[in-house]
Predicted model as a PDB file, atoms N, CA, C, CB and O in Angstrom, pLDDT in the B-factor column:
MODEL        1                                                                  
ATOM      1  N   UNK A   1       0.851  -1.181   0.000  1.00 58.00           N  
ATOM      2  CA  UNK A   1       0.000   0.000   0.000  1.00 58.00           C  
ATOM      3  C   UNK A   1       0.887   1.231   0.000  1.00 58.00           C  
ATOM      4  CB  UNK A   1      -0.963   0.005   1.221  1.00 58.00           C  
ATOM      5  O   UNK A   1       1.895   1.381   0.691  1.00 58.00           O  
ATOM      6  N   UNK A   2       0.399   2.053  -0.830  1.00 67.00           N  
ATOM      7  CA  UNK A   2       1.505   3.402  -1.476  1.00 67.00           C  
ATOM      8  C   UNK A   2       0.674   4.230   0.043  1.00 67.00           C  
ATOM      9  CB  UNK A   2       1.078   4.387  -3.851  1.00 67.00           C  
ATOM     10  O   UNK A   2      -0.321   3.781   0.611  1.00 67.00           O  
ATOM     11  N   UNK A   3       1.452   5.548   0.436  1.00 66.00           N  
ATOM     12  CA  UNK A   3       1.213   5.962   1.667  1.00 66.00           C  
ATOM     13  C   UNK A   3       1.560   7.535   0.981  1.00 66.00           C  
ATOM     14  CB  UNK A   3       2.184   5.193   3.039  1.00 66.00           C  
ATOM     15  O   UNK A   3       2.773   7.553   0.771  1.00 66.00           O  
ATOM     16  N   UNK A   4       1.064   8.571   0.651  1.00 68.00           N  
ATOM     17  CA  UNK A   4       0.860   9.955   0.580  1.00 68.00           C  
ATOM     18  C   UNK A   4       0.677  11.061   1.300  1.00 68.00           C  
ATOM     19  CB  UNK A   4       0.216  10.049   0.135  1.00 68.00           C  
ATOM     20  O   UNK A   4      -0.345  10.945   1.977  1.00 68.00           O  
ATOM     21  N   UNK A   5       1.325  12.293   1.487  1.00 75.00           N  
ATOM     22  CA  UNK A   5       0.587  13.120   2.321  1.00 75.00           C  
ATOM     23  C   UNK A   5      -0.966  13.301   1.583  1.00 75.00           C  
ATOM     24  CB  UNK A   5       1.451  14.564   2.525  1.00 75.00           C  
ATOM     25  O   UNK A   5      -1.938  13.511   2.309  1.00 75.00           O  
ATOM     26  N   UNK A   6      -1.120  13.206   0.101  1.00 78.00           N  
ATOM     27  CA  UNK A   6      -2.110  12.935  -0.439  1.00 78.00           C  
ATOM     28  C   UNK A   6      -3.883  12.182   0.273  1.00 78.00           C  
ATOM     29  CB  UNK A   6      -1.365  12.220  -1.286  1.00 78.00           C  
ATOM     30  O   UNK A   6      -5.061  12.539   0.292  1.00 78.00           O  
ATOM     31  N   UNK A   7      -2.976  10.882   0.801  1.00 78.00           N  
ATOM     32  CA  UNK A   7      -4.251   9.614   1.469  1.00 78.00           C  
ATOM     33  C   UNK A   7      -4.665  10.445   2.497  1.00 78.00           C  
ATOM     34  CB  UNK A   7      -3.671   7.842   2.215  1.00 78.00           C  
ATOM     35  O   UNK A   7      -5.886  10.537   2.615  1.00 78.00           O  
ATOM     36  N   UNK A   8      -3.580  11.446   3.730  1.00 82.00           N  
ATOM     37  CA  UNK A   8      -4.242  11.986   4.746  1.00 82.00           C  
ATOM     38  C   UNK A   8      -5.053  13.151   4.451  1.00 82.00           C  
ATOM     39  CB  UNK A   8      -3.397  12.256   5.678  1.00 82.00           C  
ATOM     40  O   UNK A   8      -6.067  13.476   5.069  1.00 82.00           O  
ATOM     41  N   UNK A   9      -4.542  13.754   3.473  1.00 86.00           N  
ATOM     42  CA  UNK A   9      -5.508  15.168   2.914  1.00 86.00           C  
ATOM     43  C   UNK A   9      -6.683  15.120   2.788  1.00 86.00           C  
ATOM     44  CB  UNK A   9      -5.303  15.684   1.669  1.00 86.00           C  
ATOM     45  O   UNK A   9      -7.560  15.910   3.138  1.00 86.00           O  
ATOM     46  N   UNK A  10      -6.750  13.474   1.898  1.00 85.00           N  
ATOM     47  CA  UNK A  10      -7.950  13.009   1.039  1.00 85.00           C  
ATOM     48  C   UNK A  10      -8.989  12.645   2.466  1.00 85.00           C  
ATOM     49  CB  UNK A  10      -7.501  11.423  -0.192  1.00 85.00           C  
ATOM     50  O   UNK A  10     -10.142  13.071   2.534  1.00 85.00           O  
ATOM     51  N   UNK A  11      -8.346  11.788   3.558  1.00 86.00           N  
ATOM     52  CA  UNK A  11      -8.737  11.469   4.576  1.00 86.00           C  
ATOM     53  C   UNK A  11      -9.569  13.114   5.076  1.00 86.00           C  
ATOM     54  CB  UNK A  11      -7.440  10.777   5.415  1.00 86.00           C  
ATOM     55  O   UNK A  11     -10.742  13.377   4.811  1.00 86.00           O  
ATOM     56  N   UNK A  12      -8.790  13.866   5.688  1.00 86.00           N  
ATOM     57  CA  UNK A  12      -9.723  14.746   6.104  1.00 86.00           C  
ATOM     58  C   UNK A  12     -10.360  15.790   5.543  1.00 86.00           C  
ATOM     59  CB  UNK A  12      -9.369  15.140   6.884  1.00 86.00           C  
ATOM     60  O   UNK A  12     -10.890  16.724   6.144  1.00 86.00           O  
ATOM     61  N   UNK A  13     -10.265  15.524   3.769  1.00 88.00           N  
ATOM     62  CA  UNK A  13     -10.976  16.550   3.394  1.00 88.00           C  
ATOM     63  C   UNK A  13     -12.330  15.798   3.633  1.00 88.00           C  
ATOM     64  CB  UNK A  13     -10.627  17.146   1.931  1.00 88.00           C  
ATOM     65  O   UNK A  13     -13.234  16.415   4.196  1.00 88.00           O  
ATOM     66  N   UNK A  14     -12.533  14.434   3.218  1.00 84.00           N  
ATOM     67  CA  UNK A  14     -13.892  13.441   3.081  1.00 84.00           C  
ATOM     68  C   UNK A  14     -14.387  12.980   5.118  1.00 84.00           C  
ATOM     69  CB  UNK A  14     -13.182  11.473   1.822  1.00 84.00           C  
ATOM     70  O   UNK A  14     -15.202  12.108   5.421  1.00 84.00           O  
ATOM     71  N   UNK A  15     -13.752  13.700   5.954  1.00 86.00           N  
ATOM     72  CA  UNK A  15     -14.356  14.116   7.689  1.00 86.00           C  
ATOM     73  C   UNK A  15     -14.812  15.353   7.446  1.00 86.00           C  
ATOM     74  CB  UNK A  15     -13.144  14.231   9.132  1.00 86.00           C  
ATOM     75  O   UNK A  15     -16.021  15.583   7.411  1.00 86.00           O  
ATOM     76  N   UNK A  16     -13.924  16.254   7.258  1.00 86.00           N  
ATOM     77  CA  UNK A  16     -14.587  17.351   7.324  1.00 86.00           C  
ATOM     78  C   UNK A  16     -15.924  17.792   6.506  1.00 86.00           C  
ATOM     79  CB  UNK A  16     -13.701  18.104   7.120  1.00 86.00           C  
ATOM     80  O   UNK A  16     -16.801  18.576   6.868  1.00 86.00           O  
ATOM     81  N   UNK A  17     -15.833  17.163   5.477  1.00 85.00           N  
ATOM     82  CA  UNK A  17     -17.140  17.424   4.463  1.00 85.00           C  
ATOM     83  C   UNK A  17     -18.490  17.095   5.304  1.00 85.00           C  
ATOM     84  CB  UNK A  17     -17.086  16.312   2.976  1.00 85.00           C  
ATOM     85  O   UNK A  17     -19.502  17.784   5.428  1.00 85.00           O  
ATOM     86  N   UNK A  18     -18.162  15.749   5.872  1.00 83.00           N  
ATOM     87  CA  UNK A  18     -18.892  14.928   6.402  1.00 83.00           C  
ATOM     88  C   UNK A  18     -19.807  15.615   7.612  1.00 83.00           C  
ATOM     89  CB  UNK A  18     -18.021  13.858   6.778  1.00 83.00           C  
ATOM     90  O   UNK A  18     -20.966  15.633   8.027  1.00 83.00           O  
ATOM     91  N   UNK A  19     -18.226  16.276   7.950  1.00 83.00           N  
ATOM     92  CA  UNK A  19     -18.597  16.513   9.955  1.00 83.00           C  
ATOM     93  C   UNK A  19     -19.968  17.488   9.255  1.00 83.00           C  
ATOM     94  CB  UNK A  19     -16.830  17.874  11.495  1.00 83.00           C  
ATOM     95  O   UNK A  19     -21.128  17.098   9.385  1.00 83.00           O  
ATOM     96  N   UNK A  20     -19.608  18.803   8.505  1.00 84.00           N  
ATOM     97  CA  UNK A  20     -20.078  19.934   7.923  1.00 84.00           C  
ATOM     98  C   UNK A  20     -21.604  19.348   7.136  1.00 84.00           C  
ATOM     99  CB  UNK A  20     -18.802  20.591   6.852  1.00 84.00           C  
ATOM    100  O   UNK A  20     -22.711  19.824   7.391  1.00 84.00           O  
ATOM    101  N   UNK A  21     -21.330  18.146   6.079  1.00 81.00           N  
ATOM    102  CA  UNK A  21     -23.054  17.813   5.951  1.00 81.00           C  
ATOM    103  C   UNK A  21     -23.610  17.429   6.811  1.00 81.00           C  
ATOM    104  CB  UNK A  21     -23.537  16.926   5.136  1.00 81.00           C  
ATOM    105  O   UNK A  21     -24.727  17.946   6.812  1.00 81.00           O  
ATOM    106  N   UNK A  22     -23.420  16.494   7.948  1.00 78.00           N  
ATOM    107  CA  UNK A  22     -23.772  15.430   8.087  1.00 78.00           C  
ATOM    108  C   UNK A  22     -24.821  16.262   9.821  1.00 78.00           C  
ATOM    109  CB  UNK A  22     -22.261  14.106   8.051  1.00 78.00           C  
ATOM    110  O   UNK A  22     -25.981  16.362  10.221  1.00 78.00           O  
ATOM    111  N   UNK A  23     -23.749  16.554  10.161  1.00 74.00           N  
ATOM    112  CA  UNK A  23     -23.819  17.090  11.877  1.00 74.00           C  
ATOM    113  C   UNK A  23     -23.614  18.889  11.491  1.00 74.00           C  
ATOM    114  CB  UNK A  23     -22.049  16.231  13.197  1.00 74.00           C  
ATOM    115  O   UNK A  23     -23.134  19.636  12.344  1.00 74.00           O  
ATOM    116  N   UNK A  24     -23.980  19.329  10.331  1.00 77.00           N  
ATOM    117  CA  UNK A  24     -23.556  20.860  10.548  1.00 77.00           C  
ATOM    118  C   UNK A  24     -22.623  21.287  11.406  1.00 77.00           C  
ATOM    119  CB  UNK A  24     -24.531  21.592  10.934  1.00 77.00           C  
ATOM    120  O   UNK A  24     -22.950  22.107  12.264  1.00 77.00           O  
ATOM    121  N   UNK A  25     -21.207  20.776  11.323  1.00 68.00           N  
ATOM    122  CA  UNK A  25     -20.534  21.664  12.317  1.00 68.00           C  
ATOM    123  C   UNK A  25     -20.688  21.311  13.500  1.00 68.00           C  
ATOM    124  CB  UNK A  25     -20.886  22.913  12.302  1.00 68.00           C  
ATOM    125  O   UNK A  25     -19.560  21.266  13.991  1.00 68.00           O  
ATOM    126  N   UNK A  26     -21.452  21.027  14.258  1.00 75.00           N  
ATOM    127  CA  UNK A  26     -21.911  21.038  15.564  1.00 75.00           C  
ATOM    128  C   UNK A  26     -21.519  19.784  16.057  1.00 75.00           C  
ATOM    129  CB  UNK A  26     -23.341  21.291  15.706  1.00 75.00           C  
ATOM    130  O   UNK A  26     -22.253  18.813  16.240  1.00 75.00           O  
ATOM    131  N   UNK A  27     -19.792  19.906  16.349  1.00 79.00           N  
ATOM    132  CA  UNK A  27     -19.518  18.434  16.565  1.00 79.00           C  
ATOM    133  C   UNK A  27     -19.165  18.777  18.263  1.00 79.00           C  
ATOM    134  CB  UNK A  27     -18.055  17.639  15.413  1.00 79.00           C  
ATOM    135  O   UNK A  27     -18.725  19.925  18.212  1.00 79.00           O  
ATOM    136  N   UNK A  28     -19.147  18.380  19.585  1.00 84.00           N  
ATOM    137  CA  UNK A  28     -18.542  18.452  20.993  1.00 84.00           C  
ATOM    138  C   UNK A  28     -16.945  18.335  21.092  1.00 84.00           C  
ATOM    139  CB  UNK A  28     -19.163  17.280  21.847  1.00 84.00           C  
ATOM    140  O   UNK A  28     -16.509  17.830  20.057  1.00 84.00           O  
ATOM    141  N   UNK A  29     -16.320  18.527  21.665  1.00 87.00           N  
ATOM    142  CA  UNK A  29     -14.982  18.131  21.417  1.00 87.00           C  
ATOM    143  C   UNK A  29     -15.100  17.184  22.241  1.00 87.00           C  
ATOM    144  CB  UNK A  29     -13.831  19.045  21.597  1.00 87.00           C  
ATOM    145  O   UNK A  29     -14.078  16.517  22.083  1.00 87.00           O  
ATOM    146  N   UNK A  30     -15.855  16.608  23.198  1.00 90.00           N  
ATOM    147  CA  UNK A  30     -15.910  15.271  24.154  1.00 90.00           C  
ATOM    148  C   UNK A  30     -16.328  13.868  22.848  1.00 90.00           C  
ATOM    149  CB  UNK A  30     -17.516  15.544  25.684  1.00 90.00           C  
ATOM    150  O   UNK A  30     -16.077  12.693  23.115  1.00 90.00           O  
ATOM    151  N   UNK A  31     -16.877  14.227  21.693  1.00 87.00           N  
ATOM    152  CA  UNK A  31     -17.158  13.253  20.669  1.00 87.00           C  
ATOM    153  C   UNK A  31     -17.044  13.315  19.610  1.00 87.00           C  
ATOM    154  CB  UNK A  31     -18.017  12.908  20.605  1.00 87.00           C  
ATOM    155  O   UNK A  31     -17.744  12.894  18.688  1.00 87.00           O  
ATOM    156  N   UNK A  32     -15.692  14.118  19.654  1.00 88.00           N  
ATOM    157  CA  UNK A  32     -14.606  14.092  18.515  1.00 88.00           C  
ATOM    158  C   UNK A  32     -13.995  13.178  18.138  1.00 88.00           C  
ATOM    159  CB  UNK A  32     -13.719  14.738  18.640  1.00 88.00           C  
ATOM    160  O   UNK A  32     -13.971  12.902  16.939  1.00 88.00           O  
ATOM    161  N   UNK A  33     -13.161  12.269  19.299  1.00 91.00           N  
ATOM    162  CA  UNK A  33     -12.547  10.509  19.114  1.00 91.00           C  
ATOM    163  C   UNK A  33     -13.617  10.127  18.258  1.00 91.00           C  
ATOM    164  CB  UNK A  33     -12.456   9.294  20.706  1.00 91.00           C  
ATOM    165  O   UNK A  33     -13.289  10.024  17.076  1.00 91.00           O  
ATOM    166  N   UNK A  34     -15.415   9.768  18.669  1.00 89.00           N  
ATOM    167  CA  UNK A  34     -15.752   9.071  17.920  1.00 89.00           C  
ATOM    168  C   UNK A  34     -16.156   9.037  16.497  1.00 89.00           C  
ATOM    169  CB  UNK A  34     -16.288   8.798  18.422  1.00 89.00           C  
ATOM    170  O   UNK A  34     -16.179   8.132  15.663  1.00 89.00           O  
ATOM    171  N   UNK A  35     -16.465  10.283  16.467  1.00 88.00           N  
ATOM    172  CA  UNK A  35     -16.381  10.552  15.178  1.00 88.00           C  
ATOM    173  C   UNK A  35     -15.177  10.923  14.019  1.00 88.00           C  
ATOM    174  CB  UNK A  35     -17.082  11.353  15.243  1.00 88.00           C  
ATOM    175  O   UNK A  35     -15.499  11.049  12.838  1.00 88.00           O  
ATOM    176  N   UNK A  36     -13.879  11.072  14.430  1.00 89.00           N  
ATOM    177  CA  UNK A  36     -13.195  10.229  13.980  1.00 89.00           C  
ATOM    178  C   UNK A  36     -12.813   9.378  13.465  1.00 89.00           C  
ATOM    179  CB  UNK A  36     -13.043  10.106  14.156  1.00 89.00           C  
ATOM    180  O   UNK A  36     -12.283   9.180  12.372  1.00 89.00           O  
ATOM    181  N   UNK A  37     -13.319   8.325  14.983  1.00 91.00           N  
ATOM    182  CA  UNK A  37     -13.343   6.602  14.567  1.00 91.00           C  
ATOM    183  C   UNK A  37     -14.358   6.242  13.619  1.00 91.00           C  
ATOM    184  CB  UNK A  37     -13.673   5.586  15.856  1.00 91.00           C  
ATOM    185  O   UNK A  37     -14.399   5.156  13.041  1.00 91.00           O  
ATOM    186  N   UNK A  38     -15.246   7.263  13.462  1.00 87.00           N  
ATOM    187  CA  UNK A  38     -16.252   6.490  12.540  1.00 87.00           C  
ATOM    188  C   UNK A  38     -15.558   6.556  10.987  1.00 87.00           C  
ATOM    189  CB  UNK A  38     -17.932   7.298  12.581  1.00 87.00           C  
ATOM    190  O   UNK A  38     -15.035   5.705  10.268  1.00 87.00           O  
ATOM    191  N   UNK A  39     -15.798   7.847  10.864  1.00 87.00           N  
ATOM    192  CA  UNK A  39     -14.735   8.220   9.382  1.00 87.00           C  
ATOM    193  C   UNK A  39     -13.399   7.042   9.059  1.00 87.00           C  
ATOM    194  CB  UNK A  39     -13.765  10.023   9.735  1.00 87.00           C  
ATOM    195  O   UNK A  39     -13.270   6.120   8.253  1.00 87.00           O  
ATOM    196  N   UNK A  40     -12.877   7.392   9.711  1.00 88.00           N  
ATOM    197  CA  UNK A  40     -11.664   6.035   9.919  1.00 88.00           C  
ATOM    198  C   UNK A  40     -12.289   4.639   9.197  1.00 88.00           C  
ATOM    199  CB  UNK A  40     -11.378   5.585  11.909  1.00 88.00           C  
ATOM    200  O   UNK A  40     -12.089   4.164   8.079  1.00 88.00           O  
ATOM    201  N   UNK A  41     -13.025   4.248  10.180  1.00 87.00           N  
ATOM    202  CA  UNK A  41     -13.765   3.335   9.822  1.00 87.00           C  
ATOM    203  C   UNK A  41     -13.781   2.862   8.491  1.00 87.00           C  
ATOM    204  CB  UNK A  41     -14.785   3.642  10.142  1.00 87.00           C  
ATOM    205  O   UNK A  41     -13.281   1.900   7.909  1.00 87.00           O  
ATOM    206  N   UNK A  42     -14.799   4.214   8.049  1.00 83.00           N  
ATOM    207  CA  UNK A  42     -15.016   4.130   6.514  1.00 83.00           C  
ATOM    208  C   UNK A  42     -14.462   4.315   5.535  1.00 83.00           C  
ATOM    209  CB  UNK A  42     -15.652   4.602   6.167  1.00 83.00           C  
ATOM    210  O   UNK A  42     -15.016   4.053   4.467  1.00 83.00           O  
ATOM    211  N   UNK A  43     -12.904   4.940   5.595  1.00 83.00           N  
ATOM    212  CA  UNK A  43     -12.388   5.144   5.292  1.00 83.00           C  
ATOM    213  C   UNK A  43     -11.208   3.900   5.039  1.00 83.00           C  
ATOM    214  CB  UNK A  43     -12.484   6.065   5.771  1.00 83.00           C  
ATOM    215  O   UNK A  43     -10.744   3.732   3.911  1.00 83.00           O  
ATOM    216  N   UNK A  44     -10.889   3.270   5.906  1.00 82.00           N  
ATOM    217  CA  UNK A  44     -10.550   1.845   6.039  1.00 82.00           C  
ATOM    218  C   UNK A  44     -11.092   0.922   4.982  1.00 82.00           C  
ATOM    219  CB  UNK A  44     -11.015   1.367   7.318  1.00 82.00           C  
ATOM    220  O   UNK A  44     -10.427   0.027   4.461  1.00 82.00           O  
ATOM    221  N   UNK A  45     -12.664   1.273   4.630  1.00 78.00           N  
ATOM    222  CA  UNK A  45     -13.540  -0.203   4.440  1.00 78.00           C  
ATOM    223  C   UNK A  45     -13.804   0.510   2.874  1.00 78.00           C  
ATOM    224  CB  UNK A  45     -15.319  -0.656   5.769  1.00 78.00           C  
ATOM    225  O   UNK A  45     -14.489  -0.045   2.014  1.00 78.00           O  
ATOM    226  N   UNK A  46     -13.303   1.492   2.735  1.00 76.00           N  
ATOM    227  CA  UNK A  46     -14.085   2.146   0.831  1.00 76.00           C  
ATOM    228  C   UNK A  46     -13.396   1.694  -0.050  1.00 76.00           C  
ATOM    229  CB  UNK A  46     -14.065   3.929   0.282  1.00 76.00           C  
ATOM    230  O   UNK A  46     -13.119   2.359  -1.048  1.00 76.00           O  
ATOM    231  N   UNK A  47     -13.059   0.706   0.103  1.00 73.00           N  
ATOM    232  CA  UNK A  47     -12.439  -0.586  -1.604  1.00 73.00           C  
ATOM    233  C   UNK A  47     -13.093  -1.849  -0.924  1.00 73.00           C  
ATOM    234  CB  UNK A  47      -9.964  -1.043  -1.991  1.00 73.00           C  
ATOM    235  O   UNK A  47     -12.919  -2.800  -1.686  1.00 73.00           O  
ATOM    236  N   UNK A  48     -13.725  -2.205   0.122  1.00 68.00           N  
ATOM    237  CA  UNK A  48     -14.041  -3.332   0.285  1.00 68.00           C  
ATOM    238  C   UNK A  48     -15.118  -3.758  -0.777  1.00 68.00           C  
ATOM    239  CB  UNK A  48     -14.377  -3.445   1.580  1.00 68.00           C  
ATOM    240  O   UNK A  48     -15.386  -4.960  -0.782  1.00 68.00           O  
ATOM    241  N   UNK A  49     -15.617  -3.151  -1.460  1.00 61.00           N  
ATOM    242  CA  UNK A  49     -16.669  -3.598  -2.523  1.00 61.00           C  
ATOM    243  C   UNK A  49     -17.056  -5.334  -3.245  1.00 61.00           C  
ATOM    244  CB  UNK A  49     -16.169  -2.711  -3.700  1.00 61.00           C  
ATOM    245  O   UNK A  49     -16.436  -5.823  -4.190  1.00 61.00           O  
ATOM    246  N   UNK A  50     -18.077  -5.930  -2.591  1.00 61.00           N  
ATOM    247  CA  UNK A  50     -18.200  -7.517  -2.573  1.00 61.00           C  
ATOM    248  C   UNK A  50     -17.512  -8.005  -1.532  1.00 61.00           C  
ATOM    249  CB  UNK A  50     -17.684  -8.236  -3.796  1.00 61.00           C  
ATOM    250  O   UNK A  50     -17.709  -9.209  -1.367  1.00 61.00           O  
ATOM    251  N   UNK A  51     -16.571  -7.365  -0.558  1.00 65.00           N  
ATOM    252  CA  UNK A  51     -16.226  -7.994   0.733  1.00 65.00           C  
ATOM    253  C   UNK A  51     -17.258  -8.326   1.503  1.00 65.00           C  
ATOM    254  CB  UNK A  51     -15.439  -7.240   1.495  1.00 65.00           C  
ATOM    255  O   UNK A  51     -18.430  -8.326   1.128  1.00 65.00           O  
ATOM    256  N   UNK A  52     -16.768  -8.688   2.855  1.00 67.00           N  
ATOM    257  CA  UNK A  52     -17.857  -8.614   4.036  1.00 67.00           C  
ATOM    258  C   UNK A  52     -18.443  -7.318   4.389  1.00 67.00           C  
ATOM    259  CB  UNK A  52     -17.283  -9.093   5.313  1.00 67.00           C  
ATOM    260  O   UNK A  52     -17.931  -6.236   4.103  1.00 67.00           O  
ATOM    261  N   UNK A  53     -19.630  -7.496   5.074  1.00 71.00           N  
ATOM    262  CA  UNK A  53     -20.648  -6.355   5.268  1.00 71.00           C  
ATOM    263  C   UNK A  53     -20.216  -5.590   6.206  1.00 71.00           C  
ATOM    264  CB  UNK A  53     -21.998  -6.727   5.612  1.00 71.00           C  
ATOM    265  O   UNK A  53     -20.252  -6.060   7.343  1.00 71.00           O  
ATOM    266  N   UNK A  54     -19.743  -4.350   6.036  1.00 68.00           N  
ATOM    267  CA  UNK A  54     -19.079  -3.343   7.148  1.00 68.00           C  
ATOM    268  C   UNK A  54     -20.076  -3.416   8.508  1.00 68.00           C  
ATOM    269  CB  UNK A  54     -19.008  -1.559   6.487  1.00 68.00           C  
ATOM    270  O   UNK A  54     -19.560  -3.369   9.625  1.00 68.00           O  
ATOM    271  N   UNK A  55     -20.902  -3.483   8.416  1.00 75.00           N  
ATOM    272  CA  UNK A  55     -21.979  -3.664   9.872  1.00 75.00           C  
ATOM    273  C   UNK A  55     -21.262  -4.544  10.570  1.00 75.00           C  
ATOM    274  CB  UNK A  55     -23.653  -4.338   9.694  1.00 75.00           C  
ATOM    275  O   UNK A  55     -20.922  -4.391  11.743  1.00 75.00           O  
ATOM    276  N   UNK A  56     -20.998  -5.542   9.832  1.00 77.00           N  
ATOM    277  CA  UNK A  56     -21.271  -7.490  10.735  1.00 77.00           C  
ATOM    278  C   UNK A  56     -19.823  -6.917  11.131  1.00 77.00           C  
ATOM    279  CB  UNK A  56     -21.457  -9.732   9.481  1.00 77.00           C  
ATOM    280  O   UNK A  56     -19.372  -7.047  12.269  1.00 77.00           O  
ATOM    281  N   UNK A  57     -19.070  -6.210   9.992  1.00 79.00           N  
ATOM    282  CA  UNK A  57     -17.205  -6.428  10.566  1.00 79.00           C  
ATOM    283  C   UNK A  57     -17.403  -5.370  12.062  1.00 79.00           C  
ATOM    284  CB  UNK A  57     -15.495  -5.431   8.959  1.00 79.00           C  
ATOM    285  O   UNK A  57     -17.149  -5.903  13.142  1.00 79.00           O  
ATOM    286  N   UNK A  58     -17.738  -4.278  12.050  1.00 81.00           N  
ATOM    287  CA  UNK A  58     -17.897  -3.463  13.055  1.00 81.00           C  
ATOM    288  C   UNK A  58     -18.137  -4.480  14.127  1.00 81.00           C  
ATOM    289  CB  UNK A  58     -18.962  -2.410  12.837  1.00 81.00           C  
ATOM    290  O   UNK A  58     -17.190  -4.854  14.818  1.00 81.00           O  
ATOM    291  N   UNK A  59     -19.548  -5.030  14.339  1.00 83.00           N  
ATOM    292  CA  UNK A  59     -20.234  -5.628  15.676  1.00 83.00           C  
ATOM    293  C   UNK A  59     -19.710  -7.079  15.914  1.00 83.00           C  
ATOM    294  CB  UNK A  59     -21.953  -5.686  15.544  1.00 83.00           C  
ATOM    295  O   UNK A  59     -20.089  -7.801  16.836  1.00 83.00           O  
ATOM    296  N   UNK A  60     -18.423  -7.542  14.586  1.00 86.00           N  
ATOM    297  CA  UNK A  60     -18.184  -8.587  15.870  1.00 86.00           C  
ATOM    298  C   UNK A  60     -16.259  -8.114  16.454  1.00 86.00           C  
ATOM    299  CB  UNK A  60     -18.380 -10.796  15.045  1.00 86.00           C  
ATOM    300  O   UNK A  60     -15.415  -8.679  17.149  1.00 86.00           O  
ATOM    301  N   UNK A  61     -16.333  -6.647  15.591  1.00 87.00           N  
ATOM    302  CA  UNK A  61     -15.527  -6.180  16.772  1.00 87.00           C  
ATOM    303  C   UNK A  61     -15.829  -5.660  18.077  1.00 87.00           C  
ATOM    304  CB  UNK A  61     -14.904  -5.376  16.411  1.00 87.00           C  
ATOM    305  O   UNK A  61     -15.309  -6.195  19.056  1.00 87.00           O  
ATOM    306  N   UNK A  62     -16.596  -4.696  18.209  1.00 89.00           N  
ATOM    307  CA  UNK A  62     -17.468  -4.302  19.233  1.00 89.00           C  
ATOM    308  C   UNK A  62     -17.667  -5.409  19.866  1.00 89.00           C  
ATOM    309  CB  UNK A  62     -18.662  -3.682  18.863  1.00 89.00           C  
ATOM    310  O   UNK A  62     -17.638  -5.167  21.072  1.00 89.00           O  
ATOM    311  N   UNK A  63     -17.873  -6.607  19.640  1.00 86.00           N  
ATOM    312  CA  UNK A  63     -18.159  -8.200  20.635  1.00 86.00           C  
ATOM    313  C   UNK A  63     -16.949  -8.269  21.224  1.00 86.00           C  
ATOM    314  CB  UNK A  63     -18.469  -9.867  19.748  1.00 86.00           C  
ATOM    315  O   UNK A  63     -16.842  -8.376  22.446  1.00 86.00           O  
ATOM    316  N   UNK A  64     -15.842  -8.209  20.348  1.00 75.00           N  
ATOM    317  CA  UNK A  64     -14.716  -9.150  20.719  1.00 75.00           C  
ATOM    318  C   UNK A  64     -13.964  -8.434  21.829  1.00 75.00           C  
ATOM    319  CB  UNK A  64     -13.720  -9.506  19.449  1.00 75.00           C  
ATOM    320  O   UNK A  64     -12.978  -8.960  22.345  1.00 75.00           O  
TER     321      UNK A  64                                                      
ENDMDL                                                                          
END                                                                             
């Protein structure tokens, strides 16, 4: 995997868009980690296309 200042740019230009549609701005700084982690997340899982179902991978981490 090729590694860019590019991938992190790309990374928080596609949070910030997010934070700004999604939650208008109006993020806490106490639930900043998680939203983060969520982006991350998805960000992690956006070539999985025909992989496993990002839900099931999430909750049987959350189990484990």
């Amino acid at each position: 995997m090729d590694v860019h200042t590019q991938t992190i740019d790309g990374f928080w230009s596609v949070m910030k868009g997010g934070l700004y549609g999604v939650y208008r701005g109006a993020v806490g700084r106490q639930h900043m980690q998680g939203y983060v982690n969520e982006y991350a997340f998805h960000w992690n899982h956006r070539n999985a296309l025909g992989g496993p179902d990002p839900f099931r991978v999430l909750y049987a981490r959350a189990v484990a």
